[in-house]
N, C-alpha and C positions, 0 to 999 in steps of 0.2 A: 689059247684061251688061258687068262692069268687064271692061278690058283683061289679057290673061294677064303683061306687063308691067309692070304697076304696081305697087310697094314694097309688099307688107303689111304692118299696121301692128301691132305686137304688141296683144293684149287682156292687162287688167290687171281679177283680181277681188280684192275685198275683201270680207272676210266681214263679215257682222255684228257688232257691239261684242255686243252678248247670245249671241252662240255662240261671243265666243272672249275672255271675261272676264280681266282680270290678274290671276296668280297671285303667289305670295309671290314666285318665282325675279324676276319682272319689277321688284317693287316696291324701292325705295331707303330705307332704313331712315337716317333723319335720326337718331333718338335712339344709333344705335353706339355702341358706345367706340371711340375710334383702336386702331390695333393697328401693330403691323411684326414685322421677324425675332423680336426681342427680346424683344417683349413676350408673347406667341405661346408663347417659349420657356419663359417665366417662367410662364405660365400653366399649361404644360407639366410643368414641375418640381413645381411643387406638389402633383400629385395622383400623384406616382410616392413612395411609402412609401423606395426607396431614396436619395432626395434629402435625408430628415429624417432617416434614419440617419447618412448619412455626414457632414451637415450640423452633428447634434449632436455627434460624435466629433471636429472642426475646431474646433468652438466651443472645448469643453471643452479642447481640447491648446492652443490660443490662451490662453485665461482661463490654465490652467499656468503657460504658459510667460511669459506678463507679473503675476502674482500668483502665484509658487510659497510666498510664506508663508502666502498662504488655506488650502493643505491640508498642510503639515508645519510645524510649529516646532522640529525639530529640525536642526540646523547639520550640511549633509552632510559637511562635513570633518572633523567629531571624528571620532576613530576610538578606540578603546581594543580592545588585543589581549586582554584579557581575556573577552571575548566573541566570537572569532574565530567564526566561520562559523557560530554559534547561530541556533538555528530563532525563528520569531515570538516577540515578546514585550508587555507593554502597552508602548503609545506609538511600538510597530515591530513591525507588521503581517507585512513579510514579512520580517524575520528582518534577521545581517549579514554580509558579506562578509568575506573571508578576513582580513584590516587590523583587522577588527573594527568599520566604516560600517555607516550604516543604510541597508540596499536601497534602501528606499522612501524616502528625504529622497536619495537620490544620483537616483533616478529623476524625481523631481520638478524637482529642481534641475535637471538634462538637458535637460530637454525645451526650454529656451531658448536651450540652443548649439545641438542637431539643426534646430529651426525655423529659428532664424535663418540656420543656412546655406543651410537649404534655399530662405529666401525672399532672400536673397542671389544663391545661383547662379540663379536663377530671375530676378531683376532683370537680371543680367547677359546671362545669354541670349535675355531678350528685346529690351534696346536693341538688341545688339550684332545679333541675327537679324532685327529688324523695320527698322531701317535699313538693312542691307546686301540684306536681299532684298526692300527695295522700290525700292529703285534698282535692282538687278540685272533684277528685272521689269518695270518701268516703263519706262526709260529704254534700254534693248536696248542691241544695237550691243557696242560694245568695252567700253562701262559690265560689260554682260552677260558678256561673255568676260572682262573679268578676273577678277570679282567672284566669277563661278561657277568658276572655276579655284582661286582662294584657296579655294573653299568646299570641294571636292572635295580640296586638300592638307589640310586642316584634318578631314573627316568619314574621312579616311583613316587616319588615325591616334584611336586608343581613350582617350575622354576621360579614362579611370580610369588606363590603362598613363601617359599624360600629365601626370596630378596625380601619379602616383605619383614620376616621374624632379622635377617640380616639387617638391615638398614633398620629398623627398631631398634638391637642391638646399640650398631655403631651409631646414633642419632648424632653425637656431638663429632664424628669424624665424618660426616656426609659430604663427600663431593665428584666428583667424574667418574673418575678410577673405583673409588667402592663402588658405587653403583655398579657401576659395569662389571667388576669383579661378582658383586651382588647377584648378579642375574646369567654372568656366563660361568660362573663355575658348576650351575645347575641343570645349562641349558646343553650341554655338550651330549651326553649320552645317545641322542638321535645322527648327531653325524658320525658318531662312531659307531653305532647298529648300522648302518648304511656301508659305511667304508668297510667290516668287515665284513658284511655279505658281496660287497661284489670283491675283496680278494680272494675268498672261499672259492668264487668259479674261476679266477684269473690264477691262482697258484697254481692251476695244475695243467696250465696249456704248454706245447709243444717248447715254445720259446723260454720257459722258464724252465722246464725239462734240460734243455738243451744247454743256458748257463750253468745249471749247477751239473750237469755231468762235465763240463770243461773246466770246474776245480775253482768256479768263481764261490766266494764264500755266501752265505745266507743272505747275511746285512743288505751286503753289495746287491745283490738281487733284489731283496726289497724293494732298495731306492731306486735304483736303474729301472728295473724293469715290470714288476708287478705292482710298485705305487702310480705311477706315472699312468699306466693303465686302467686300474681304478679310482683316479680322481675325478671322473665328471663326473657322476653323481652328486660329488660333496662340492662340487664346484654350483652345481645348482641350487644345494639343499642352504649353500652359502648365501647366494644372491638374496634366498627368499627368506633366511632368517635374518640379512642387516634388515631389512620391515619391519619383523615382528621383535629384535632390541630396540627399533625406535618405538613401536608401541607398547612394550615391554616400560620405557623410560619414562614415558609419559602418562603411564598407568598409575603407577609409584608414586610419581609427581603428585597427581591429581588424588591419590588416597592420603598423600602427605607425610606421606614418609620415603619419599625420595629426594631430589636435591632440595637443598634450602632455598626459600626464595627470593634470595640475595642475589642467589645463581639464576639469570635468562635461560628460558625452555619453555616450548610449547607444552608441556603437560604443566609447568605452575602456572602461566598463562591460564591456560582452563582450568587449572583448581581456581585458578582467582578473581575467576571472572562466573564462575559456578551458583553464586549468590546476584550478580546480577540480570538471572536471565528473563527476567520479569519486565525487566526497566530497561537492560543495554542489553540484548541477547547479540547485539554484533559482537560484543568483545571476546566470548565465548566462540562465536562460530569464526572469526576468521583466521584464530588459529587449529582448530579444529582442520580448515580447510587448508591450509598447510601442511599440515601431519597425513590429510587423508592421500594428497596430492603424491608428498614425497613415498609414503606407504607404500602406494597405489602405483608409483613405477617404477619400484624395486620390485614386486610381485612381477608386473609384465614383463621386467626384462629377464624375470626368474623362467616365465615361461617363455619367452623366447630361447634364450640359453638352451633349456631342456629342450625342447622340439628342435633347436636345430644341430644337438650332441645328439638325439635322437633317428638312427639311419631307418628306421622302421616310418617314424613320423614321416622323415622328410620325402618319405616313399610314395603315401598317403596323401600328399599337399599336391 
């Protein structure tokens, strides 16, 4: 009889290979396709019906706005008051504005100042926001305190009330570029609150651990590999502010201290057409329904973007 003393030793059973056969979960499928967040996402997009909507409505204002003599050959600056506020006729669909324009050669022609500012203040707010708040997140410290100080006098004041005292200012230098400067030097602060909160959780994973113990410099780390990881966010917050500098543009316009109206844009279009809405209220609305149109699927594709960077959403669908 062994000693009450003596270590027992664990027993260890193993079942049979035939009563516990490998299933698919166990097996390693060599033929995959690679995959990441990305691709994931793209796969995602595809089969959401609201992706090719607001997809083809982007296309289409694009194609516009760099080709506007593929769909009108009429010159939107003639004007002849002879036809002052006349309804549709052949070769002017929707009729012409109080000047005697044709709606539709002014709306066409538009559509390349509204875009361009909009993809304008959008360029600006994103250098300006993806460099300030990836230092402010990355590099802490007093970096952090001043950065996010600026940033809070800057979100504190209304980028619109902003462009507005700007473009006042400059009245006699009004054209693309100031506006746009107008409105995205004011509007950045929210993508760089955004980009420094999600470096704040991404600086301190295993993988950024891991480069800077192997003697890769800070910098290098930044870009390689904790930017790259915190950009969908601001990949999103991107999509859904080219929208809001196109209505940002057109705001300006329509208060009249935005471009001159020498320069085609759907907001001088509606400043100009604002007095006739008694008599010709089409003039007003159908570029109203251009701006809402183009607005309106940059937002959707804003939310398609998000939900499908989104692995919790796409969980949920």
């Amino acid at each position: 009889m062994p000693s009450s003393n003596a270590p027992l030793s664990p027993t260890h059973y193993v079942a049979p290979l035939d009563e516990t056969p490998l299933v698919a979960v166990d097996r390693v499928s060599v033929d995959a396709k690679p995959s990441n967040l990305y691709i994931d996402a793209w796969r995602d997009m595809r089969r959401r019906p609201l992706f090719y909507i607001s997809g083809i409505i982007i296309l289409l204002v694009v194609v516009v706005a760099i080709f506007p003599q593929w769909f009108t050959q009429v010159d939107p600056r003639f004007c002849l008051l002879a036809v002052s506020n006349d309804g549709p006729s052949a070769g002017h669909p929707l009729g012409f504005t109080k000047q005697g324009c044709d709606v539709y050669a002014r709306i066409i022609y538009g559509t390349r100042t509204s875009l361009s500012v909009g993809l304008l203040v959008t360029l600006i707010v994103g250098v300006i926001g993806i460099v300030l708040g990836s230092l402010a997140g990355y590099y802490g410290r007093w970096v952090d305190a001043v950065l996010s100080r600026v940033g809070d006098i800057f979100f504190a004041i209304p980028y619109i009330l902003a462009a507005v005292v700007v473009m006042s200012v400059l009245r006699e230098q009004r054209n693309i570029l100031v506006i746009s400067l107008a409105i995205g030097l004011f509007a950045w602060p929210s993508t760089a609150r955004v980009l420094r909160g999600t470096i704040l959780s991404v600086k301190n994973s295993d993988y950024v651990m891991s480069a800077t113990a192997l003697g890769v410099s800070r910098f290098r780390v930044l870009l390689r590999h904790v930017l790259p990881n915190s950009i969908t966010p601001v990949i999103v917050l991107t999509t859904i502010g080219l929208a809001g500098a196109i209505v940002a543009e057109a705001t300006l316009s329509f208060l009249g201290v935005g471009l001159p109206p020498t320069i085609m844009s759907w907001g001088n279009d509606i400043s100009q057409a604002q007095g006739d809405l008694r008599n010709n209220p089409m003039t007003l609305i159908y570029p109203s329904i251009a701006l809402s149109l183009t607005v309106l699927a940059f937002i959707m594709m804003g939310e398609v973007i998000r939900d499908a960077l989104d692995p919790k959403a796409r969980a949920r669908r």
